[in-house]
C-alpha positions as CSV (number, residue, x, y, z in Angstrom):
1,X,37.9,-120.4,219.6
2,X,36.3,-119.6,222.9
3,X,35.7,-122.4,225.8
4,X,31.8,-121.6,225.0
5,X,32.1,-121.9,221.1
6,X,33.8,-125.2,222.1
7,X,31.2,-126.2,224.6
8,X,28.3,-125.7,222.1
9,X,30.0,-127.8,219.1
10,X,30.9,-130.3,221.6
11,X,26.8,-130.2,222.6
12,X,25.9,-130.9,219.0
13,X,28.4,-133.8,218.5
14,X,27.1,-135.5,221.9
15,X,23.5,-135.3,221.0
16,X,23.9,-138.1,218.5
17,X,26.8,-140.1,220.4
18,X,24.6,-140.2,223.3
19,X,22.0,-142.2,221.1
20,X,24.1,-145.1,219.8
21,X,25.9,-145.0,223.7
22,X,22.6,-145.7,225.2
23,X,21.3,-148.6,222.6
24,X,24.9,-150.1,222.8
25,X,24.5,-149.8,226.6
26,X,21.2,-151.4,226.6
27,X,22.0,-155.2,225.3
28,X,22.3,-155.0,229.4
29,X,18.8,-154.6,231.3
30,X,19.7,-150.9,233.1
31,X,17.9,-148.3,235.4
32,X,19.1,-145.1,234.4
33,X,21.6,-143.9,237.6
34,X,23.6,-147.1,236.6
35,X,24.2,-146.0,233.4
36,X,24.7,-142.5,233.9
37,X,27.7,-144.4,236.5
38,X,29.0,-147.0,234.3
39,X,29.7,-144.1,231.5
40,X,31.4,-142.3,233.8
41,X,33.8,-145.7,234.5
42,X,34.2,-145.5,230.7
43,X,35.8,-141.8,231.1
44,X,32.7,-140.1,229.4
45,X,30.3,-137.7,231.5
46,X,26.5,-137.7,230.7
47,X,24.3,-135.5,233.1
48,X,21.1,-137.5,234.4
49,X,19.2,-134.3,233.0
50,X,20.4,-135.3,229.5
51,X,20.1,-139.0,229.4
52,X,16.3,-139.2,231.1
53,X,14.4,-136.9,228.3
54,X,16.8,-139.3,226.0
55,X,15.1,-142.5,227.1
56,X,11.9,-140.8,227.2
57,X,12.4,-140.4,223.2
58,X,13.6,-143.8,222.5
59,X,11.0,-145.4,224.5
60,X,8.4,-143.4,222.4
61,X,9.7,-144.1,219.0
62,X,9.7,-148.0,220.2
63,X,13.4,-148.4,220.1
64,X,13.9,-149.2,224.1
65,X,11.4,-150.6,226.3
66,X,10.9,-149.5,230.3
67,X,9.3,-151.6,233.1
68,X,9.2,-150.8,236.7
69,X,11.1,-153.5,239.1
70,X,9.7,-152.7,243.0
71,X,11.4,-155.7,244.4
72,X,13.8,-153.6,245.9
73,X,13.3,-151.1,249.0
74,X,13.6,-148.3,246.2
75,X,11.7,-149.2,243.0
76,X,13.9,-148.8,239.6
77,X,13.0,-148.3,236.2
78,X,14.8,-150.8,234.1
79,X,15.1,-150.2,230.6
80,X,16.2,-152.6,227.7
81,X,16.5,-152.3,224.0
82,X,13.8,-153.2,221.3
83,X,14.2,-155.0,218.0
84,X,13.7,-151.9,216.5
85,X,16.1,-150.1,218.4
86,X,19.3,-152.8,217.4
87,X,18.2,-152.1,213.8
88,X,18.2,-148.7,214.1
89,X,21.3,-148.9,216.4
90,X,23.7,-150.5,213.7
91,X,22.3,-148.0,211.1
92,X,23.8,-145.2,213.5
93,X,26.4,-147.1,213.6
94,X,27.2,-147.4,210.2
95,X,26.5,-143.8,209.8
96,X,29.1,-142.9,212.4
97,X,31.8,-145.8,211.0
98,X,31.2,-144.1,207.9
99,X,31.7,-140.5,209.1
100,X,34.9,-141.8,211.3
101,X,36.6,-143.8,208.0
102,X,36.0,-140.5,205.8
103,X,37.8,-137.7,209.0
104,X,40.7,-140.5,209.2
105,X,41.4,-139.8,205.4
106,X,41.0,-136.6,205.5
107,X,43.3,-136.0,208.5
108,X,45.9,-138.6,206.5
109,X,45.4,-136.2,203.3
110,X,46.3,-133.3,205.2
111,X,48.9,-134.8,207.4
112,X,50.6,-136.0,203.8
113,X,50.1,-132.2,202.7
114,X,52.2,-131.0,205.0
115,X,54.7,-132.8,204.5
116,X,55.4,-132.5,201.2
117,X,54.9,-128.6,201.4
């Protein structure tokens, strides 16, 4: 498997991380810099061109909300999660608690496989 063929499946499988990151993220009142920074802390990379037509999306189907805070020199978009956005939150992260339980037995089966091949 090619560094590209890798790149692209690892594209796919961030598209959906990057959602439940971002809700989880947002229990926490953030502008979007900080969070592009504190997930870099956490070891992950996110490029500011991904996560800003991210909120954009959340904040239209209602699951984050924005507001504008200009008591600073340089004014920062703040966002926070909705109602809406914690329920839909711990259905993706059912979903993905679900998906992890499932590849753990799966890797178990297989590891068992071998060695009694």
């Amino acid at each position: 498997m090619t560094d590209t063929e890798i790149g692209s499946l690892e594209t796919e499988m961030n598209r959906g991380f990057l959602h439940i990151l971002v809700l989880a993220l947002l229990e926490k009142d953030m502008y979007g810099y900080a969070m592009v920074k504190h997930i870099e802390t956490l070891g992950y990379k996110v490029e500011e061109n991904t996560l800003y037509p991210l909120l954009r999306r959340l904040e239209k189907n209602g699951w984050i909300a924005s507001k504008w805070d200009v008591t600073e020199d340089r004014p920062r978009k703040f966002y926070s999660i909705t109602a809406g956005g914690r329920e839909i939150r711990a259905a993706l992260l059912e979903v993905w608690r679900n998906q992890d339980r499932v590849l753990d037995k799966i890797m178990k089966e297989s590891t068992d496989a071998r060695k009694t091949a």
